[in-house]
C-alpha positions as CSV (number, residue, x, y, z in Angstrom):
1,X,-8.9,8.1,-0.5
2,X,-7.4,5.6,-3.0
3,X,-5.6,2.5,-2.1
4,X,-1.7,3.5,-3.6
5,X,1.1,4.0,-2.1
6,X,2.7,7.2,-2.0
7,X,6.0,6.5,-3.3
8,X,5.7,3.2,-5.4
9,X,2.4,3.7,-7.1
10,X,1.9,-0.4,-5.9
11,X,-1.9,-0.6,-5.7
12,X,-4.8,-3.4,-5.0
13,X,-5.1,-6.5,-6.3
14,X,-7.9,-8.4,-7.6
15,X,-9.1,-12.1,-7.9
16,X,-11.2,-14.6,-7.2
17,X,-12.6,-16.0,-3.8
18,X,-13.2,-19.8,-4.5
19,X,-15.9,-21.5,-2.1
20,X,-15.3,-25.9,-1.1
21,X,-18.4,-25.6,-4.1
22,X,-15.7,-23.9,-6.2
23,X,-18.2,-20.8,-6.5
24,X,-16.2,-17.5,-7.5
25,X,-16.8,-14.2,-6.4
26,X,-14.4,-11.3,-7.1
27,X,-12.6,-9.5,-4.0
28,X,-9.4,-7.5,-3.9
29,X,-6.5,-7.5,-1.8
30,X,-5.1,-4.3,-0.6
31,X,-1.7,-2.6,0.3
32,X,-0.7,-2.5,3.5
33,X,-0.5,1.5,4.0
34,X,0.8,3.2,6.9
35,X,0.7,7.1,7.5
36,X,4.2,7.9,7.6
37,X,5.6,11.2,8.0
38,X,8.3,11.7,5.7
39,X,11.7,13.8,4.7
40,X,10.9,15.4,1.1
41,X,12.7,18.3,0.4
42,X,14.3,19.1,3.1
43,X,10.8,19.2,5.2
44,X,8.5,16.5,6.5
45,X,5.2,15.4,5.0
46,X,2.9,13.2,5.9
47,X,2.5,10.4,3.3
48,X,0.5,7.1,3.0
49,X,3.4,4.6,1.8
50,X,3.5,-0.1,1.8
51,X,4.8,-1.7,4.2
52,X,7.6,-2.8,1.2
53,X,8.4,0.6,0.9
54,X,9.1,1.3,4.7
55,X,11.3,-2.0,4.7
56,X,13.7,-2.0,2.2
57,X,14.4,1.9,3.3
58,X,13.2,4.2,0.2
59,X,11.5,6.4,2.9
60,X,13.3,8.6,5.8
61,X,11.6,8.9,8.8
62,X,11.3,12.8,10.0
């Protein structure tokens, strides 16, 4: 299952790790998803949505 959030589309993020050597390898940060079950429509669904999403109230709980 992809790493995107339901409702925002936000998805992973990708950079660099950097060693004390200063050696770079690639790695990714992820969204914090939680399986949320959601009002849409008048019914609930179950949806995978970020953390920032839950917060600032753009999903109702149900």
């Amino acid at each position: 299952m992809a790493q995107k959030c339901d409702l925002c589309g936000k998805g992973p993020q990708f950079g660099n790790n950097i060693s004390h050597a200063h050696n770079t390898t690639r790695r990714r940060w992820n969204v914090n998803l939680q399986p949320v079950k959601a009002q849409v429509n008048g019914g609930s669904k179950r949806m995978r949505v970020c953390t920032s999403c839950i917060k600032t109230g753009k999903v109702v709980k149900g």
